[in-house]
C-alpha positions as CSV (number, residue, x, y, z in Angstrom):
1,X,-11.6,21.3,-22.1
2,X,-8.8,24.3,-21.4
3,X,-6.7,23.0,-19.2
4,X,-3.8,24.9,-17.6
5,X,-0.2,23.8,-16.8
6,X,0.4,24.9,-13.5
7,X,4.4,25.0,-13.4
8,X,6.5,25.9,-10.5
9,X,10.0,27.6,-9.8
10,X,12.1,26.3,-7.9
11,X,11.2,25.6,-4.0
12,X,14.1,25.7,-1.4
13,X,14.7,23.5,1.9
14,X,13.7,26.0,4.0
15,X,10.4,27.0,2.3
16,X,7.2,26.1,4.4
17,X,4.2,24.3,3.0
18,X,1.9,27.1,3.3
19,X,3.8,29.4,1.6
20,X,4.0,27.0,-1.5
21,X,0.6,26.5,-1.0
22,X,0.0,30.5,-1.3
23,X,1.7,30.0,-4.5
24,X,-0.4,27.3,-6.0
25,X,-3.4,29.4,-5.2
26,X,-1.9,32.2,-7.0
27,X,-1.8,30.0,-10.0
28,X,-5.0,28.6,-9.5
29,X,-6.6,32.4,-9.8
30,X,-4.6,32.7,-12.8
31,X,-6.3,29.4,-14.5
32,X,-9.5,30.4,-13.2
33,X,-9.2,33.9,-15.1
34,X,-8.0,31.8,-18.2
35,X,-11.1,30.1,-18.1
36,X,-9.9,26.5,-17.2
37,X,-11.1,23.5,-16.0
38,X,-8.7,21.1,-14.8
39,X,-5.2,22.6,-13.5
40,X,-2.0,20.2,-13.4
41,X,0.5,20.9,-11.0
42,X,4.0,19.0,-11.1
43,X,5.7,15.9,-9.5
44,X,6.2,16.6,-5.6
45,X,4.6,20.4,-5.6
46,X,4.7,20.8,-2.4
47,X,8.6,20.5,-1.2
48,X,11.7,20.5,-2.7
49,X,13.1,17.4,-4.4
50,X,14.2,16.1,-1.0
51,X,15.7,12.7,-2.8
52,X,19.0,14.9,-3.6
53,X,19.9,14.3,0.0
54,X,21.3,10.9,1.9
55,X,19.4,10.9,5.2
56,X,19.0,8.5,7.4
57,X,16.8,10.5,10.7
58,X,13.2,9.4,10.4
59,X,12.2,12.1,11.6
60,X,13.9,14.3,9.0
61,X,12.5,12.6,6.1
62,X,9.2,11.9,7.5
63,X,8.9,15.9,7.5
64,X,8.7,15.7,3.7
65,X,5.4,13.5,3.6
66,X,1.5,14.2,3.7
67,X,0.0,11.4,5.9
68,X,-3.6,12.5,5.0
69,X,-4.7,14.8,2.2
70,X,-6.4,17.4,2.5
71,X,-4.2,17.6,5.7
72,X,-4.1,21.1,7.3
73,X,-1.9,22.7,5.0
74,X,-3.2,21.4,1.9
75,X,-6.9,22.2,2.5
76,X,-6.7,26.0,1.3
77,X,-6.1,24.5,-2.5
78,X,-8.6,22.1,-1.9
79,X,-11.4,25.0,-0.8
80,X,-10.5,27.1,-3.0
81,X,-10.7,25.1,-6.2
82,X,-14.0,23.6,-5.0
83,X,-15.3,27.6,-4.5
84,X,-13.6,28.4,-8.5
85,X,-15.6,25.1,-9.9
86,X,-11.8,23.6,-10.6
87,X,-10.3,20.4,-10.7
88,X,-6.5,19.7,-10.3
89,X,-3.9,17.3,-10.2
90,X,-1.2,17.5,-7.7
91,X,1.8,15.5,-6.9
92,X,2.9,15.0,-3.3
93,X,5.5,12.5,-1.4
94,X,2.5,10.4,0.4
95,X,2.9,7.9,3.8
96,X,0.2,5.3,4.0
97,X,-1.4,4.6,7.2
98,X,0.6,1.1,7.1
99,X,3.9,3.3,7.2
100,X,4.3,2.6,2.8
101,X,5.8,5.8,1.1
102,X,5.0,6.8,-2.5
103,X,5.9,9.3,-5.2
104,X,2.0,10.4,-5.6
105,X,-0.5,12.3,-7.7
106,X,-4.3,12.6,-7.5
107,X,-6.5,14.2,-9.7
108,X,-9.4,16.3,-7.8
109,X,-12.4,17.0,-9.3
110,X,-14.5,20.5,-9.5
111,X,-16.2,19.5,-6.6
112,X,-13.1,19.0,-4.6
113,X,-13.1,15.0,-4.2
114,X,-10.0,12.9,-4.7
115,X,-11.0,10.4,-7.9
116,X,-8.1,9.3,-9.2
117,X,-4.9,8.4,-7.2
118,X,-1.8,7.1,-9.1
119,X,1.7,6.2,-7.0
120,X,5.0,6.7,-9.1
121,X,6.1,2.9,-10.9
122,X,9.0,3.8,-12.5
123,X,11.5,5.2,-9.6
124,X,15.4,6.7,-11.2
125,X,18.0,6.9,-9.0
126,X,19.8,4.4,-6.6
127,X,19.1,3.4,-2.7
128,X,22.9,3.5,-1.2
129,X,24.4,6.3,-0.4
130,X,26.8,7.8,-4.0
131,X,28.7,10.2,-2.3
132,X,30.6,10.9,-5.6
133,X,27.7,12.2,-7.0
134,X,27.3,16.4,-6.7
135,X,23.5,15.4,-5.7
136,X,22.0,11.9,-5.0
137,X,18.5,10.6,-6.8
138,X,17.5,8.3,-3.7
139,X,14.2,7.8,-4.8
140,X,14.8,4.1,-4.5
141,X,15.8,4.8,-0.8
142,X,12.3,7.0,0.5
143,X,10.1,5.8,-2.5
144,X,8.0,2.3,-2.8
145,X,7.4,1.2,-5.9
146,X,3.6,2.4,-7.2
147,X,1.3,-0.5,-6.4
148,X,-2.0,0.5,-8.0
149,X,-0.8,0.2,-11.8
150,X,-1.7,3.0,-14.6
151,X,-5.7,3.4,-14.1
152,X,-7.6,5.8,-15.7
153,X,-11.0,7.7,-14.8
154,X,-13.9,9.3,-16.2
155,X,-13.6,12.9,-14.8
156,X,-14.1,16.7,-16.4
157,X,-15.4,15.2,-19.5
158,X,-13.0,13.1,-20.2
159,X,-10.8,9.8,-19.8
160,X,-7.9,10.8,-17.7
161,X,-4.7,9.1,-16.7
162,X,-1.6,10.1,-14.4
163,X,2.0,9.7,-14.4
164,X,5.0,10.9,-12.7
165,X,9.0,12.5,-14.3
166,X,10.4,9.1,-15.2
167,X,7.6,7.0,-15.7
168,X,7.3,9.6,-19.2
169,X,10.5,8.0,-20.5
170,X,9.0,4.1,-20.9
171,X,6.6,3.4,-23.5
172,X,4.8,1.1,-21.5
173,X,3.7,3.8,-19.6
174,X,1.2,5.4,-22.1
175,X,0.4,2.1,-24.0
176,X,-1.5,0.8,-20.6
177,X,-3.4,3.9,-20.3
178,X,-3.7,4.2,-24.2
179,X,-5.4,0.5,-24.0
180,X,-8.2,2.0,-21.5
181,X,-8.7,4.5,-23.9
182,X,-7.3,7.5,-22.1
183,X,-7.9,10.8,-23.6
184,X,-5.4,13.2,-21.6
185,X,-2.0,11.8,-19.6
186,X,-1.5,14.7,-16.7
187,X,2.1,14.3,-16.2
188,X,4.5,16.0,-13.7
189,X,7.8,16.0,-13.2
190,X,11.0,17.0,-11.6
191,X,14.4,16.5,-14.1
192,X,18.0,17.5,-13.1
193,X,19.7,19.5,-15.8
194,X,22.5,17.5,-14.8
195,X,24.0,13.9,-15.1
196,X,27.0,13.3,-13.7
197,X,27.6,10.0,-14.7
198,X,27.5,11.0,-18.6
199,X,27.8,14.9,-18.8
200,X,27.7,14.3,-22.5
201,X,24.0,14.0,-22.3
202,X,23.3,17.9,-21.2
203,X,22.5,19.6,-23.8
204,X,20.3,16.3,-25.3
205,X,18.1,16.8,-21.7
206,X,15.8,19.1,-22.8
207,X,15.7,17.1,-26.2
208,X,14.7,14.0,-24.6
209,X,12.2,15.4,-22.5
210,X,10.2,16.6,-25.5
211,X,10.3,13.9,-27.2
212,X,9.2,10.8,-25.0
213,X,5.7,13.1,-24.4
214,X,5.4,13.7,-27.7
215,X,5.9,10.3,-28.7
216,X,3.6,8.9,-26.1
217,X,0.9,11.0,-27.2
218,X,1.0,10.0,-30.7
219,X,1.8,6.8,-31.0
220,X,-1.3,6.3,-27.9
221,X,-3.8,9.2,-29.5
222,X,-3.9,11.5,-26.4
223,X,-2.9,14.8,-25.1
224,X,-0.1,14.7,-22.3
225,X,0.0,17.6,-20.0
226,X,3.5,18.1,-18.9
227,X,4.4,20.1,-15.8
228,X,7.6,21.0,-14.2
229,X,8.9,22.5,-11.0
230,X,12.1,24.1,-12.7
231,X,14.8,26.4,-11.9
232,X,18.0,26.5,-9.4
233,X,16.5,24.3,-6.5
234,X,19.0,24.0,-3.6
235,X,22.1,24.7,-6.0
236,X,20.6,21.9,-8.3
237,X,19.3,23.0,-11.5
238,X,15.8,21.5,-12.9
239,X,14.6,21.6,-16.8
240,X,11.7,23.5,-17.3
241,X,9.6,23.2,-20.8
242,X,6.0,22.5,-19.2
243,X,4.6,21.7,-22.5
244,X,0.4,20.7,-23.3
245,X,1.2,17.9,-26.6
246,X,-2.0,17.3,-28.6
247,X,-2.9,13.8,-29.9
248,X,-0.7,14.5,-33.1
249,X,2.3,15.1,-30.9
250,X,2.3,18.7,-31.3
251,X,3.3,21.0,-29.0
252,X,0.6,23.7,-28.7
253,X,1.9,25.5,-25.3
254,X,4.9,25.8,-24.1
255,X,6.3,27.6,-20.8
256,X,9.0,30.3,-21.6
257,X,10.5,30.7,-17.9
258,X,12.3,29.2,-15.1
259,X,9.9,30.0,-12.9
260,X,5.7,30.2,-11.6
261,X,4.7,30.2,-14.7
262,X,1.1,29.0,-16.2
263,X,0.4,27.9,-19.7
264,X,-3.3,26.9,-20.9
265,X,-5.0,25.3,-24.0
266,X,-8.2,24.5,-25.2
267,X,-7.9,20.6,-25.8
268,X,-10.2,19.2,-27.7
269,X,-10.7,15.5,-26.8
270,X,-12.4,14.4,-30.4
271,X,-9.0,15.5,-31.7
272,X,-7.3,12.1,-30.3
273,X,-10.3,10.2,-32.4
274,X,-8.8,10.0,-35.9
275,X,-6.1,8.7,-34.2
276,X,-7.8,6.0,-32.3
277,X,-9.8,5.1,-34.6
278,X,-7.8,4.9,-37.9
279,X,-3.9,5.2,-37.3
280,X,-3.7,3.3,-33.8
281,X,-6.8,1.3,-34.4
282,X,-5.4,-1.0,-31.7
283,X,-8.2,-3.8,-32.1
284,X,-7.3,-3.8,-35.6
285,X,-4.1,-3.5,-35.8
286,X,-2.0,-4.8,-32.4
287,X,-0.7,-8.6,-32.4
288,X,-0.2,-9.0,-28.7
289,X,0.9,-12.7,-29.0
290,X,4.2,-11.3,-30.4
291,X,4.8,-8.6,-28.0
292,X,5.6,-11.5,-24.7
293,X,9.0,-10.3,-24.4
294,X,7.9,-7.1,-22.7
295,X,6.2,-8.6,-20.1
296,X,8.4,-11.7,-20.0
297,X,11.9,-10.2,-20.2
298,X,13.2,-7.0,-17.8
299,X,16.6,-6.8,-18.8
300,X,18.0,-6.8,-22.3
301,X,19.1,-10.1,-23.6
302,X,21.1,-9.7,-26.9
303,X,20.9,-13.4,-29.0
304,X,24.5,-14.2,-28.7
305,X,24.5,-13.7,-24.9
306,X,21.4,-16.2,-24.5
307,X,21.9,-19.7,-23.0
């Protein structure tokens, strides 16, 4: 399958839906050309990271949500990826008809049906307004927590699986999917270059971000697709590094730029099979009766502390 990592620049406030849409069609020409199948656009593609700002109008935050999808704006990149024979995944901020709100991403197939929804589980940040902080991360605030798990699908030849920015950093994350067998992890995302409370930690961000992809896709014997929406958003500035990460935990494409930038590889899905099959032979080699303290146990407990 060559699959291509859609990533985005940044998108401002004032930016309309259509016009980002115009973008993710430009991109979508540029897989097509490529030669891909399945493009992966990041973690709430179609506004700006709106949880940076304390509001408290409904109105004004309602404005950030889809309430259907395809919904006017969105039905270009739906058509058009249907007429080009190409699937996609795309995140979104989504409000259910029941009045829920989710961090989303579905995955689209050539034929331009939804098959796979998956709703952010893993939400950063705080729900009280910080006004020490430079920017707020209020995804606690306008996000519920994802209620339909980690599933994984059959689609484009493969067994797919979503997930969304911080759901990367937990190891819990891939091992669900990796015990459905999943083949390829699309994974956007939307990181601050920034953290205030431990500055320190800066120049270890792009570090980080590497690393829990690439250790999620070895030690589960997949390929993660990584995409950003990068760059100075709103005076806030967002890592880039879309990266495609091959079962071995390679990288084998990288984005260069702060920007619209696309980056494709041909991912071969037998690759994650010595992996599955003799490394992280799960049915061989797991011993789930010792592992009850991550299901049991949220917080950490040290020994000396227990009572």
């Amino acid at each position: 399958m060559i699959v291509a990592a859609a990533q985005l620049g940044p998108i401002q406030r004032a930016d309309r839906r259509v016009d980002v849409v115009k973008r993710l069609l430009a991109l979508l020409h540029e897989a097509k050309a490529r030669g891909a199948e399945l493009v992966v656009f990041p973690e709430l593609a179609l506004t700006t990271f709106f949880p940076r700002w304390w509001m408290q109008d409904q109105a004004e935050i309602d404005a950030f949500f889809e309430t259907e999808m395809p919904g006017p704006e969105t039905k270009p990149l739906f058509d058009e990826a249907r007429r080009l024979g190409l699937g996609f995944c795309l995140g979104y901020a989504e409000k259910t008809a029941d009045g829920h709100r989710y961090n989303t991403s579905i995955l689209v197939d050539a034929g331009g049906r939804a098959v796979l929804t998956y709703r952010k589980i893993h939400l950063p940040g705080h729900a009280e307004h910080e006004p020490w902080r430079p920017f707020q991360h209020l995804e606690k605030r306008y996000f519920d927590v994802g209620d339909l798990g980690f599933p994984v699908w059959r689609a484009l030849g493969g067994v797919l699986g979503m997930c969304i920015c911080n759901d990367r950093r937990w190891p819990e994350t891939y091992r669900v999917m990796g015990l459905q067998g999943v083949e390829m992890i699309l994974l956007g995302y939307n990181t601050p270059a920034h953290n205030p409370p431990a500055p320190e930690q800066d120049a270890l961000g792009p570090f980080h971000n590497h690393l829990v992809m690439q250790a999620g896709a070895y030690q589960n014997a997949t390929w993660v697709v990584g995409v950003a929406k990068c760059g100075r958003e709103e005076g806030c500035d967002l890592i880039g590094q879309s990266a495609i990460i091959a079962p071995s935990g390679e990288i084998v494409a990288q984005a260069a730029t702060l920007g619209d930038e696309l980056i494709s590889a041909r991912c071969d899905l037998d690759l994650t099979r010595p992996y599955k099959d003799t490394i992280f032979n799960f049915a061989r080699h797991r011993r789930p009766e010792h592992y009850r303290l991550i299901v049991d146990r949220v917080g950490a407990e040290p020994p000396e502390e227990r009572r």
